[in-house]
C-alpha positions as a printed NumPy array, in Angstrom:
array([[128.583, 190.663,  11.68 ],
       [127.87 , 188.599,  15.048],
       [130.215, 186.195,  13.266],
       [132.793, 187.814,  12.475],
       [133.316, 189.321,  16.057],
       [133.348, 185.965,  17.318],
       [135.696, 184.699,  15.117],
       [138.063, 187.792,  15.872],
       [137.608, 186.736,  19.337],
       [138.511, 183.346,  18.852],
       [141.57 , 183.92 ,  16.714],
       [142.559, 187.047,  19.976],
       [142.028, 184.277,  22.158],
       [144.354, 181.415,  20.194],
       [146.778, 183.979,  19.993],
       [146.608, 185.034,  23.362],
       [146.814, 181.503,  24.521],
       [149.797, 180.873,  21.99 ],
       [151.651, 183.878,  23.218],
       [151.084, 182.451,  27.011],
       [152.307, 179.323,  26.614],
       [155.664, 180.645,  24.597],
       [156.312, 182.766,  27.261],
       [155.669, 180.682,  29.769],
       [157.872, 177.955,  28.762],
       [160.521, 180.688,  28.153],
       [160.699, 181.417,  31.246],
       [160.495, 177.44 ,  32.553],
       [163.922, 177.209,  30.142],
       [165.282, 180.645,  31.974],
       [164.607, 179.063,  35.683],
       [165.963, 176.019,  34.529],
       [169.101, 177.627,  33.079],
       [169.954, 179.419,  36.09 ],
       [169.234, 176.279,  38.236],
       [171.715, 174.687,  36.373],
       [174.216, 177.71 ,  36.402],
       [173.684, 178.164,  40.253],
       [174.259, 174.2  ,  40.914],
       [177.656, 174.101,  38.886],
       [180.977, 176.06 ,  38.797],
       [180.603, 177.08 ,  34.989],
       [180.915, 180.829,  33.427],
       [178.091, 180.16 ,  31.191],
       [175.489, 183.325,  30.578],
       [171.033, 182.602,  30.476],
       [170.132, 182.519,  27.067],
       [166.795, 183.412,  25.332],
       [165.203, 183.054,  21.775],
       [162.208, 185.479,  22.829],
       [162.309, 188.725,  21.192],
       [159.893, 190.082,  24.213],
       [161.425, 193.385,  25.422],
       [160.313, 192.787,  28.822],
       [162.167, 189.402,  28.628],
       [165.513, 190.44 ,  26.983],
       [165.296, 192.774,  29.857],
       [165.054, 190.515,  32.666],
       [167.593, 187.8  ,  31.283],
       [169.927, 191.409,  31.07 ],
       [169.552, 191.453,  34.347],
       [169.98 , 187.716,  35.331],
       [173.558, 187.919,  33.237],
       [174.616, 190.824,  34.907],
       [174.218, 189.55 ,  38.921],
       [175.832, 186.266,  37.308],
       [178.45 , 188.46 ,  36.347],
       [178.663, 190.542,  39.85 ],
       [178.611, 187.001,  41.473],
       [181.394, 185.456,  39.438],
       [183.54 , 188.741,  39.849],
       [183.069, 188.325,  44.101],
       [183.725, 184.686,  43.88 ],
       [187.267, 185.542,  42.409],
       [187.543, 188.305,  44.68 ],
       [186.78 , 186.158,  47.72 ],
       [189.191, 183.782,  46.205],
       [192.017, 186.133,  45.881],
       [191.595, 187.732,  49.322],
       [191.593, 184.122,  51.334],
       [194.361, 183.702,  49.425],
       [196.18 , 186.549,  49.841],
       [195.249, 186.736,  54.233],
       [196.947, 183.085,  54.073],
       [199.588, 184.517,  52.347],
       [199.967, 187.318,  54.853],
       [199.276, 184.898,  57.88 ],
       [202.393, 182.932,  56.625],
       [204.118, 185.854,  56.11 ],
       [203.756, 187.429,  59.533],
       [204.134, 184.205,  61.544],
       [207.421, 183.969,  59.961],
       [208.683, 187.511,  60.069],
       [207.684, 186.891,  63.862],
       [208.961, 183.236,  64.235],
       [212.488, 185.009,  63.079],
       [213.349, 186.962,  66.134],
       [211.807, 185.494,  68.469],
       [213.367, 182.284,  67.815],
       [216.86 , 183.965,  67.61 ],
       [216.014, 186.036,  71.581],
       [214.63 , 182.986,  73.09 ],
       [218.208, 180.872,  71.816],
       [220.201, 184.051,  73.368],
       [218.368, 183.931,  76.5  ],
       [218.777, 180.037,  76.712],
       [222.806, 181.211,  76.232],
       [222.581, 183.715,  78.998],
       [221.584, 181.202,  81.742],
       [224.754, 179.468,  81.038],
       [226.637, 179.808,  84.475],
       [229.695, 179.479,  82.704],
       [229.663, 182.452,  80.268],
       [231.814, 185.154,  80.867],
       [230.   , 188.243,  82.225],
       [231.398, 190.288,  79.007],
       [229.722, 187.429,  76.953],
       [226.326, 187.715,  79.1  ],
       [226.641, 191.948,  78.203],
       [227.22 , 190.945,  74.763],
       [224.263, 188.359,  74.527],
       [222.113, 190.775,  76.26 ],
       [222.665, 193.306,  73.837],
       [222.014, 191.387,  70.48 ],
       [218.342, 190.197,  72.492],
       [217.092, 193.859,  72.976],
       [218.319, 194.17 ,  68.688],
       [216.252, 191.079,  68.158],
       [213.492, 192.994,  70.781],
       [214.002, 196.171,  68.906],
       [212.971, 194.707,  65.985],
       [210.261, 192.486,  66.853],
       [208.543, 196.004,  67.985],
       [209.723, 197.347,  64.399],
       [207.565, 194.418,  62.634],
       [204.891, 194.521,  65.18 ],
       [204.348, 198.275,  64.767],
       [204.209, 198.541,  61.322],
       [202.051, 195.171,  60.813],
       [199.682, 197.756,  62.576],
       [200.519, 200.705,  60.904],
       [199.169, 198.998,  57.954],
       [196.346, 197.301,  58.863],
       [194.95 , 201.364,  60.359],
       [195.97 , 203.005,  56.972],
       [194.208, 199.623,  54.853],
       [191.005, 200.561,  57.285],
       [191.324, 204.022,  56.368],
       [191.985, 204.746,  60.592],
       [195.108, 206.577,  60.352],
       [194.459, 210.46 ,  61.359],
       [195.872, 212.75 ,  59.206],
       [196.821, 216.713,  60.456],
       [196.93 , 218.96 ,  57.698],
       [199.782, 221.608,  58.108],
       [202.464, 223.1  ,  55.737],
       [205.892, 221.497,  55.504],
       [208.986, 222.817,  54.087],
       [210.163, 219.464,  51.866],
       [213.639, 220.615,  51.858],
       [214.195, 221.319,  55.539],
       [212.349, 217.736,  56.513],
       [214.566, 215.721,  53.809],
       [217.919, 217.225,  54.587],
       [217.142, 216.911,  58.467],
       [216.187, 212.461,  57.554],
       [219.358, 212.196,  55.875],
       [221.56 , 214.114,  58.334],
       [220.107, 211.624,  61.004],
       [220.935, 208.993,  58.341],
       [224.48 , 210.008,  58.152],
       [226.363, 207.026,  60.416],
       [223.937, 204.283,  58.191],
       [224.929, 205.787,  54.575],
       [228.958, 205.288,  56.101],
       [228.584, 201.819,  57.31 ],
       [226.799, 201.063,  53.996],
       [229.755, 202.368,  51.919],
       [226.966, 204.56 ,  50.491],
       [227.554, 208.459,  49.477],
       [224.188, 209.905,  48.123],
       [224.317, 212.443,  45.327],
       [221.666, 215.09 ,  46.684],
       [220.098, 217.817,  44.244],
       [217.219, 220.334,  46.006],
       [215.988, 223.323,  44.277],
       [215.914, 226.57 ,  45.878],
       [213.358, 228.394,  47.134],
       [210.541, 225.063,  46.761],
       [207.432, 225.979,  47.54 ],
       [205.534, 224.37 ,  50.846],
       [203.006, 221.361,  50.307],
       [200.371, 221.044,  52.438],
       [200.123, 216.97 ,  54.071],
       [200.975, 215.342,  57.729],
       [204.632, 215.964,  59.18 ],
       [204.916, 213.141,  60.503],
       [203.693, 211.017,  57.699],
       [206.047, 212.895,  55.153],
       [208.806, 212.01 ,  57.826],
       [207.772, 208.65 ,  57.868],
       [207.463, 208.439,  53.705],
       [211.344, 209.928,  53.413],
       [212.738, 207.555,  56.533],
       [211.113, 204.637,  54.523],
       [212.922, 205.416,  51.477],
       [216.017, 205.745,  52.311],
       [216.15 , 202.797,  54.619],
       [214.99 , 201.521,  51.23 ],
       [218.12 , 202.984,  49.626],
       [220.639, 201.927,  52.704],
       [219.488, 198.253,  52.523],
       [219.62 , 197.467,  48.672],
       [221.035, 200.347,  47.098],
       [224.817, 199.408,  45.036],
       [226.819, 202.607,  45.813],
       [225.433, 204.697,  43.241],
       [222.262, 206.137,  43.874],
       [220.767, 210.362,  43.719],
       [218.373, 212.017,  45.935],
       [216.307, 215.226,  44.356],
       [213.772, 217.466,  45.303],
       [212.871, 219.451,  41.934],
       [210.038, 221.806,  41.529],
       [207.609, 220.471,  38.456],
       [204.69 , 223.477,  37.782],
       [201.894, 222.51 ,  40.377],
       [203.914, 219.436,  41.878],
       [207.164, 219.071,  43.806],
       [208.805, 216.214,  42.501],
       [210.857, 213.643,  45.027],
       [212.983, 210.779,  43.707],
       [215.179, 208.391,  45.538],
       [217.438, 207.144,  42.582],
       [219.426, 203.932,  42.88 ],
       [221.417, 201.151,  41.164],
       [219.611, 197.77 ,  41.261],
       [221.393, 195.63 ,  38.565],
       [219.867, 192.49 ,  40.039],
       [216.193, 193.853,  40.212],
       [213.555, 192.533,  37.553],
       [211.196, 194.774,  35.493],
       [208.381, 192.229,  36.793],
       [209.476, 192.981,  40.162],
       [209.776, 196.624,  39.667],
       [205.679, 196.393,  39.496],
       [205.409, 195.079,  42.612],
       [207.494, 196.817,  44.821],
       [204.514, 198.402,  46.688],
       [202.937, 195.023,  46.792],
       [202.508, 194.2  ,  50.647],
       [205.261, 191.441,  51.749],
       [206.881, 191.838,  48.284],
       [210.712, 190.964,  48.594],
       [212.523, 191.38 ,  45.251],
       [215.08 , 188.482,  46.894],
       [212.646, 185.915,  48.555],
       [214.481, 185.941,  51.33 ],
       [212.914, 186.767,  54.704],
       [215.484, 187.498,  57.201],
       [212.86 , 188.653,  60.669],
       [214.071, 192.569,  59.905],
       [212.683, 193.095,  56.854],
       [208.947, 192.518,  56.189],
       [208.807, 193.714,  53.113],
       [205.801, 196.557,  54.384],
       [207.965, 200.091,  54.477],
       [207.224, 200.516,  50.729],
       [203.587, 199.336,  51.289],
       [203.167, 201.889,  53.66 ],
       [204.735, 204.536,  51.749],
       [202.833, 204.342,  49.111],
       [199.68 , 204.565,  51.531],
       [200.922, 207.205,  53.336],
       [201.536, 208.94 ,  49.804],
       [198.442, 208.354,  48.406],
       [195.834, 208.763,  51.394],
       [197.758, 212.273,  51.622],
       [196.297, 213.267,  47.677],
       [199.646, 212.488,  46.378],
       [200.838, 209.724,  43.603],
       [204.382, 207.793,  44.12 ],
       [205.553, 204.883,  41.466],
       [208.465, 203.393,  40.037],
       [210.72 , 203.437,  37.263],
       [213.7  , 200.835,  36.077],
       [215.516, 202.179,  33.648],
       [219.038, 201.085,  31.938],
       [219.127, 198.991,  36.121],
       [218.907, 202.521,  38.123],
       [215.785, 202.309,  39.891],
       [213.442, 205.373,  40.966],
       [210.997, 205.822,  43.31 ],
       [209.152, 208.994,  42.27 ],
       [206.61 , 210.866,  44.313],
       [204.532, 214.259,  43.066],
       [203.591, 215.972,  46.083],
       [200.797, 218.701,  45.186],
       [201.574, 221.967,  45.789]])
């Protein structure tokens, strides 16, 4: 009997000793697998032949913060990228003006320019001045609303009222743009509850929007949709791109390329912030080349 509990013991203790040393170069192969992953730019994933829950477990884990670290490493990646991006972008919607009030200003010294010429020259620097603040306001304005810094005050607002009042005030602009808006506004729209002067901002965005690209044709509304008020700023865009249609909101996104120091390609960026940091959705359509800007305000 003595014997045979030794034995038992024996064959415990070889197995014991067996299962030790699997495991323990199992996990030697794991260490050196991620020492290997960790010392090279690869996507490869720890891999295991032990069917030891505990194990399994652990290299679950591994996987998943090599995962997690891979995902940040692109996401670093794309934000460097996309700051440099933005660096060049504002040092060049900057550059733009400047360059054009400091040439003026260089003309004004002239002693032989006409005085009607100086008045003249003096008023196209505080344009270029005008807009320079423009850029440099709203380079802010987005950088508080991205840090989620801009206050809101909650207060109802007649839609109606605040859209016909925008594009009364953008009466002369629609004229020198050759532009006559079709407007349709349901009666009797119920109030939405969001900032006043954010909504103002949102409307004055869009139709500068309209004024600067829009070809003739385009169609304001203001419909009530159930528990939404819907707002669309409609417009002709033959030349625009269904690709580009995705990115409109994109920040510094010009469907044209071109850059010309008075548009920085923000106002729909901030829109769309403005929009959404309010509760409310805004996207856009192309369809048949009219292109829509939607927004659902919540009732």
């Amino acid at each position: 009997m003595e014997i045979l509990i030794i034995i038992i013991i024996v064959v415990l203790l070889i197995l014991f000793v067996a299962l030790y040393t699997f495991l323990n170069k199992e996990i030697g192969n794991i260490a050196n697998m991620l020492k290997e992953i960790n010392n090279t730019e690869t996507n490869l994933k720890v891999l295991m032949s032990s069917s030891s829950k505990n194990l399994k477990s652990l290299v679950l884990e591994i996987n998943k913060s090599l995962d997690e670290k891979i995902e940040t490493k692109v996401q670093y990646k794309k934000m460097n990228s996309d700051m440099k991006e933005s660096i060049a972008n504002i040092s060049h919607d900057l550059r733009t003006p400047l360059t054009s009030i400091i040439g003026y200003m260089q003309l004004i010294e002239d002693d032989n320019l006409s005085d009607s010429e100086k008045k003249e020259y003096i008023e196209i620097v505080k344009k270029r001045a005008k807009n320079l603040q423009g850029l440099i306001e709203n380079f802010y304005d987005l950088s508080r609303l991205e840090s989620y810094e801009y206050k809101f005050k909650a207060e109802s607002i007649d839609l109606s009222k605040v859209l016909c009042d925008i594009l009364a005030s953008f009466y002369n602009d629609f004229l020198k743009a050759g532009i006559e808006p079709s407007i349709e506004i349901d009666k009797k729209l119920p109030e939405i509850t969001a900032d006043e002067n954010a909504v103002k901002r949102v409307i004055s965005n869009l139709t500068l929007n309209i004024i600067r690209h829009a070809k003739k044709s385009t169609k304001i509304s203001l419909k009530n949709h159930g528990d939404f008020v819907i707002m669309s700023f409609k417009n002709a865009a033959p030349d625009l791109k269904k690709e580009d249609c995705e990115h409109l909101f994109d920040r510094f996104f010009m469907a044209d390329r071109t850059r010309n120091g008075n548009n920085t390609g923000l106002g729909l960026t901030i829109t769309k912030e403005l929009v959404e940091q309010m509760g409310n959705s805004i996207y856009a359509e192309l369809i048949d080349g009219n292109l829509s800007i939607i927004i659902k305000w919540k009732i």
